[in-house]
C-alpha angles and dihedrals in degrees: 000000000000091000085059099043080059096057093052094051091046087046084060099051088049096047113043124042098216090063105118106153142017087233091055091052094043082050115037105014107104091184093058094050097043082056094059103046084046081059093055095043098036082058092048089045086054094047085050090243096165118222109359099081084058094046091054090040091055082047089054089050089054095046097041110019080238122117119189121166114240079231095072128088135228139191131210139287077038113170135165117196120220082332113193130155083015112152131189128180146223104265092029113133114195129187139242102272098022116156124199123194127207113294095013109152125204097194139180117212090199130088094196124097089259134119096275108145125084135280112221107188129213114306094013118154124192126190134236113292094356108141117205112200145197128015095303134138127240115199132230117296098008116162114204120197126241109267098017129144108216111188106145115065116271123220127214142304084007129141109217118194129161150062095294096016126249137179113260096170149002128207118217107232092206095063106004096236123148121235116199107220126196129276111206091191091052091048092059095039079055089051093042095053087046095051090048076049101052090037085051096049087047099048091047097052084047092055087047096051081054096047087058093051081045104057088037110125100242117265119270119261114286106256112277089022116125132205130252097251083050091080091047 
């Protein structure tokens, strides 16, 4: 237990730039402390104590603004950054290295006694306010963008981003380069925005076909035709 208390403190000076003492983060560091009564819960849930996991875990909510189900398990190097408004639920299964951002939901979509909230694997970082929903599995060093809704399964060493989620890169483990890979709903935004254009280009060189017949001196008299002050 206190050698994993270490590494969460060690976790946090890795992880997060403001860390300057181990009192500061014992003392002001809700994500810490949220760690630590999911600990005790989450070891009462296990020893089928009724009642009083839940009752620490809804402590926990009132001290931190971060609610985690004594259910839910969690691996080591865990940190949560800021962290409110995080939720984790019941089924959820989360990695060694795994970091959380504020806002962050690990959700179920089921209301059956089933595996039905997500499985982050190990080095996964999700963005603030991302939700991540249903009983599906995210892969090892995923990086999930801020804001992002996340509910297919996601394979490995991807970056997701997006309302609903999708893939943007994925980064080569053998040699850590990045590959770009496409985005079909960009593409289309793209080929939206070149046919307005084109449509654009084409109205205004009709108005200004028009313009010119517009602007035109009217044609002469037809020959044998006479003026009107001719018949005065």
């Amino acid at each position: 237990m206190i050698k994993s208390i270490k590494r969460d403190i060690e976790t946090i000076y890795a992880r997060d730039p403001a860390a300057v003492s181990t009192i500061e983060i014992l003392l002001a560091y809700p994500g810490f402390h949220a760690r630590q009564f999911h600990r005790l819960a989450h070891t009462l849930y296990n020893w089928k104590v009724p009642v009083l996991p839940r009752l620490i875990s809804h402590i926990s909510r009132f001290l931190t603004g971060i609610e985690i189900h004594p259910g839910a398990k969690i691996g080591e190097g865990f940190f949560i950054d800021h962290g409110m408004g995080v939720v984790i639920g019941e089924t959820a299964e989360i990695g060694d290295n795994v970091m959380l951002y504020q806002g962050v939901t690990l959700g179920g979509t089921s209301t059956h006694k089933t595996k039905r909230h997500p499985t982050l694997g190990n080095n996964v970082v999700v963005g603030t306010g991302a939700q991540i929903i249903g009983a599906i599995t995210i892969g090892d060093n995923v990086r999930i963008g801020a804001g992002s809704v996340v509910v297919k399964p996601v394979p490995p060493n991807c970056t997701v981003v997006g309302v609903p989620g999708r893939i943007v890169a994925r980064v080569d483990p053998a040699n850590g380069t990045v590959e770009k890979l496409p985005d079909p709903e960009a593409e289309a935004i793209h080929c939206l925005h070149r046919k307005v254009a084109e449509l654009e280009r084409r109205v205004a060189a009709l108005e200004g076909r028009q313009m010119e017949v517009d602007d035109e001196p009217a044609n002469d008299l037809p020959l044998g035709s006479t003026s009107s002050h001719d018949w005065a």
